[in-house]
N, C-alpha and C positions, 0 to 999 in steps of 0.2 A: 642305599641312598641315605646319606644322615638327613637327622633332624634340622639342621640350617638350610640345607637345599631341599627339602621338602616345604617349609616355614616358606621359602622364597618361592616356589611353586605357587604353593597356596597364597601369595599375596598378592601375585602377577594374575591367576587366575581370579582373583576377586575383581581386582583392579576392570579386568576382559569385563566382566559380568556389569559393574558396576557404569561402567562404558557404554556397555550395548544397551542397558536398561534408559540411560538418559536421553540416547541417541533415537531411540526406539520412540521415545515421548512426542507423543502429538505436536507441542507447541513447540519442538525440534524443527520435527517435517515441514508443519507450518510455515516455520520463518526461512525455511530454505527455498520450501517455495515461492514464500514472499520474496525472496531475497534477488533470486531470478526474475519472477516476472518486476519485478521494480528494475533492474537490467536493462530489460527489453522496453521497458516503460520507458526510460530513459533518454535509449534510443530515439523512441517514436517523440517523444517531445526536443527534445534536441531540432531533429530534420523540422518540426512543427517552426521552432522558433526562427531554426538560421532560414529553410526555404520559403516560410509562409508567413510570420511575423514580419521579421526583418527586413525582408523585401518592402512591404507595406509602410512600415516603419517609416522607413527608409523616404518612400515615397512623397511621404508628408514632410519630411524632415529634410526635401530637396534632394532626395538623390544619395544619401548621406548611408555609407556601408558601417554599423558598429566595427564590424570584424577590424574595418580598417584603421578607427581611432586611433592611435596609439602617440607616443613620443618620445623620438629618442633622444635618449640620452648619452649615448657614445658611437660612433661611428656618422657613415655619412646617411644624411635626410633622403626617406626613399620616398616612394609615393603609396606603396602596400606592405603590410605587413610581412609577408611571403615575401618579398621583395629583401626585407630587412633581414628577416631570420636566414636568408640564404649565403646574406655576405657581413652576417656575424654581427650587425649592430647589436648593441644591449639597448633595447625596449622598452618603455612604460602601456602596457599593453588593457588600456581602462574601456579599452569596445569591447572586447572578448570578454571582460570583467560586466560590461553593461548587459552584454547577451546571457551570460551565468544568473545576472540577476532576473531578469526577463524567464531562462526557464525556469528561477528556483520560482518564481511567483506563479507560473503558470500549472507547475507542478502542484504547489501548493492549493493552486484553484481547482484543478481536477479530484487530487485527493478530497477535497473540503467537499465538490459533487456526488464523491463518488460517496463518501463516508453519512452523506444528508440524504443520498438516496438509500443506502442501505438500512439508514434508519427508519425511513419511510414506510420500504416494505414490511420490517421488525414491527415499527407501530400499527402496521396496518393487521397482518398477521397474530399478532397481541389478541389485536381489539377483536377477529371475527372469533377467536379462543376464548373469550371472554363472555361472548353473547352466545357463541355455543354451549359454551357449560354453565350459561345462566336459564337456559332453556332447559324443562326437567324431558328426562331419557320418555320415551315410550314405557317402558317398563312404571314409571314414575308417573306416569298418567295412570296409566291400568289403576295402581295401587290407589290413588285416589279417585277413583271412579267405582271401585270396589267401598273404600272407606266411605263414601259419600252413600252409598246404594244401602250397607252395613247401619249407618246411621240412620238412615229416612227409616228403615226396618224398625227400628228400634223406640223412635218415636211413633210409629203408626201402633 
C-alpha cells in the first residue's frame, strides 16, 4: 500500500471517529429527540386547532369554516376550498393561513407552560437544596456538641 492511500485511509478513518464522537454527544441525541417529539406535538396541536378551536371559532363567528376562506383568483368561484383545488382554481388561501396562525400561537402558549412549569419545579428543587445544605450534617452537630462540652471543661 503506498503512502497516498494509506494517508487517505487515515483521513477517512479520522473523518469515521470525528463523526461518531459529535453524533454520540448528548445535545445530539437530545435534539433528535426533541425533534420528534415536537413531530408528534404538532400533530396533536394541529387536530387541537382544526377539531376543537376552529369548530368553536367558528361558532361565534356564525358558522364561519377558516379552512374555507379563501379567494380565487383564476378559475371558477366554488363554495369550498376542496372544491376549488380539485378543478384546478388558483387560490388565495388566508383561512388555512388564519389556522397556521391560531396553531403557531397555540404552540407558542403551550411551549411558554410548559417551559414556566419546568422552571417551577427547578426553582422549587433549588430552594429545598438550598435549605438542606444550609442545615449542618449530624456529624456537624456531634462536632459542636463535643466543642461546646470541650469548652464548659475548660472554663470550669
Amino acid at each position: 500500500m503506498s503512502y497516498e492511500n494509506m494517508a487517505k485511509k487515515s483521513r477517512s478513518i479520522k473523518w469515521i471517529h470525528e463523526f461518531e464522537s459529535f453524533i454520540m454527544r448528548g445535545n445530539v441525541v437530545d435534539l433528535a429527540v426533541g425533534i420528534i417529539v415536537g413531530a408528534a406535538f404538532t400533530s396533536v396541536v394541529k387536530s387541537l386547532v382544526n377539531d376543537i378551536f376552529n369548530p368553536i371559532i367558528g361558532l361565534f363567528l356564525g358558522g364561519v369554516d377558516f379552512s374555507n376562506l379563501f379567494i380565487t383568483l383564476k378559475g371558477p368561484h366554488v363554495k369550498t376550498l376542496a372544491e376549488a383545488q380539485r378543478i384546478g382554481a388558483v387560490t388565495l388561501n388566508f383561512g388555512v393561513f388564519l389556522n397556521t396562525i391560531i396553531q403557531f400561537l397555540i404552540i407558542g402558549f403551550v411551549v411558554f407552560l410548559i417551559v414556566r412549569g419546568l422552571n417551577d419545579i427547578y426553582n422549587r428543587i433549588k430552594t429545598q437544596q438550598e435549605v438542606k445544605a444550609a442545615q449542618p450534617t449530624k456529624q456537624e452537630v456531634l462536632l459542636q456538641e463535643i466543642r461546646d462540652i470541650l469548652a464548659n471543661r475548660k472554663q470550669s
